[in-house]
N, C-alpha and C positions, 0 to 999 in steps of 0.2 A: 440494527441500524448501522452499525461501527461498516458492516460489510457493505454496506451500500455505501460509505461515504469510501472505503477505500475501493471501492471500483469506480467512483467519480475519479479519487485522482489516479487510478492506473488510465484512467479513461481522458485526465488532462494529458497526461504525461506523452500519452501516443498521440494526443490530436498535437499537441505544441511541436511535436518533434518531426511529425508528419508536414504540417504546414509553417514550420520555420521561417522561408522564404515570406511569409506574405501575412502581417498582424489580422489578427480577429480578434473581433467583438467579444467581450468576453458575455454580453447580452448574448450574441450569437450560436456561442457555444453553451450557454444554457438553453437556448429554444431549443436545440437539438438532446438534451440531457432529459429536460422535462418532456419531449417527445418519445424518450427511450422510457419513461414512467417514473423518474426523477421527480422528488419534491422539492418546492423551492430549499425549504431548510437544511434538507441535505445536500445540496448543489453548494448553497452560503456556506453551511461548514465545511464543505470541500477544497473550496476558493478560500475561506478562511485559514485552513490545515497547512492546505498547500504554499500561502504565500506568508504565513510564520514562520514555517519549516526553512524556507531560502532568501527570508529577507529581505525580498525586491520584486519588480516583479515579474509576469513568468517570461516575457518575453527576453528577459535579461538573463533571468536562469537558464534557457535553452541556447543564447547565443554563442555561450563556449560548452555546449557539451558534449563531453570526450564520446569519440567513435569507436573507445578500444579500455577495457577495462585495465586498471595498474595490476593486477594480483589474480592469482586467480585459484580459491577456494577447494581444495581436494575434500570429498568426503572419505569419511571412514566408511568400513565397511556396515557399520550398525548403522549408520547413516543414509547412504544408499538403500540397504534392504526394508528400510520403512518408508523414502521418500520415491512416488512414483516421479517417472519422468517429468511431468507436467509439472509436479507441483514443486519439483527445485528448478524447473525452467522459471516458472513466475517468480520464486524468492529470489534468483537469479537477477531477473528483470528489472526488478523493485530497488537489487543492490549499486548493479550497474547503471540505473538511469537515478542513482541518491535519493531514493523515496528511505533507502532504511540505508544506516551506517553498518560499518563493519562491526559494533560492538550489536546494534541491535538484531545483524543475522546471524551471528552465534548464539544469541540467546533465542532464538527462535529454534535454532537446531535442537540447543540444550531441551528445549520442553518439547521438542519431539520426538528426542530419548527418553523423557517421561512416559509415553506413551507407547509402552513395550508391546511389541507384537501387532500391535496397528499400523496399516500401510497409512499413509498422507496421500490425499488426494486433494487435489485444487482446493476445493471446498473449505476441507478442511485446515487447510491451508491460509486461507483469508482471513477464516475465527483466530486464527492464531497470531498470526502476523498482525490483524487489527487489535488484537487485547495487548501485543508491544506497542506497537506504532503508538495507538494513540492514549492507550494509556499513561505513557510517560508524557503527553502534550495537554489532557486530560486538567480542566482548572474547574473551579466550585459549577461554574454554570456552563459548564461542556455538558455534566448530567442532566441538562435538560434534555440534550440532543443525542446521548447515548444512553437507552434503556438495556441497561446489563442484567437485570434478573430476569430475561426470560433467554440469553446466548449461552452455549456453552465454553463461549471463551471466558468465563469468568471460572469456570472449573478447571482450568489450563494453570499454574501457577507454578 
C-alpha cells in the first residue's frame, strides 16, 4: 500500500504544479484519484503525508517552487551501473520538487548499494523510496494504513 500512497503524491505533486495558475478542489482531484482506482483511505493518507510534510497548504507549497534545482547530485559509478535511467529520473523528481530531502536521497542510494548486482528499475524504486519516505513519518496508527508484511521493502534495511 506505502506504493500506492507514494504514487498519489508524485500524482499531487504534478497535478499542483501543472495547474498552479488556477485552485482545485481538493474534492476534485480525489474524484479523479478514485477514478484512477484509488481508495478513499489511500487518497486521506496522501493528502494527510503530503500536507505534514510542508506544513501548509498545498497551494502555498507550490507558490514559490524553484524552476531549477541548487546542487546537483553526481553518482558514482557503482551507483549508475545499478540505477536504470528511469529510476534515478524519478528519485531525481521526488528530490527536486521536495518530496524527499537530501539526507533522505542518500540513504536511498546507500540501500541500493545494498543490493549488489541488481539493476533498480522504477518499481523497485518506489519499494524503496516508500520504506524511507514514510517510514520516518510512520506514528502508532499510520500501521493501520500501511500493511508491511506482505512488501518487500521491509527487507530493504
Amino acid at each position: 500500500m506505502r506504493n500506492r500512497i507514494l504514487e498519489i503524491v508524485v500524482f499531487l505533486m504534478d497535478f499542483m504544479r501543472e495547474h498552479s495558475e488556477r485552485q482545485s478542489a481538493p474534492d476534485d482531484i480525489s474524484i479523479e484519484l478514485k477514478d484512477m482506482g484509488y481508495s478513499d483511505t489511500e487518497i486521506n493518507t496522501a493528502y494527510n503525508w503530503f500536507l505534514e510534510q510542508f506544513n501548509s497548504s498545498i497551494e502555498e507549497y507550490y507558490r514559490d517552487f524553484p524552476e531549477n534545482p541548487n546542487s546537483i547530485r553526481v553518482l558514482t559509478d557503482e551507483e549508475r551501473m545499478q540505477l536504470s535511467s528511469e529510476s534515478y529520473g524519478f528519485l531525481l523528481k521526488l528530490l527536486n520538487n521536495r518530496i524527499l530531502n537530501a539526507e533522505q536521497f542518500e540513504t536511498i542510494l546507500e540501500r541500493v548499494l545494498l543490493l549488489i548486482g541488481e539493476t533498480i528499475d522504477v518499481d523497485r524504486m518506489k519499494i524503496i523510496v516508500s520504506s524511507v519516505l514514510f517510514k520516518e513519518s510512520e506514528a502508532p496508527e499510520a500501521s493501520l494504513f500501511f500493511d508491511t508484511s506482505s512488501e518487500q521493502s521491509t527487507l530493504i534495511h
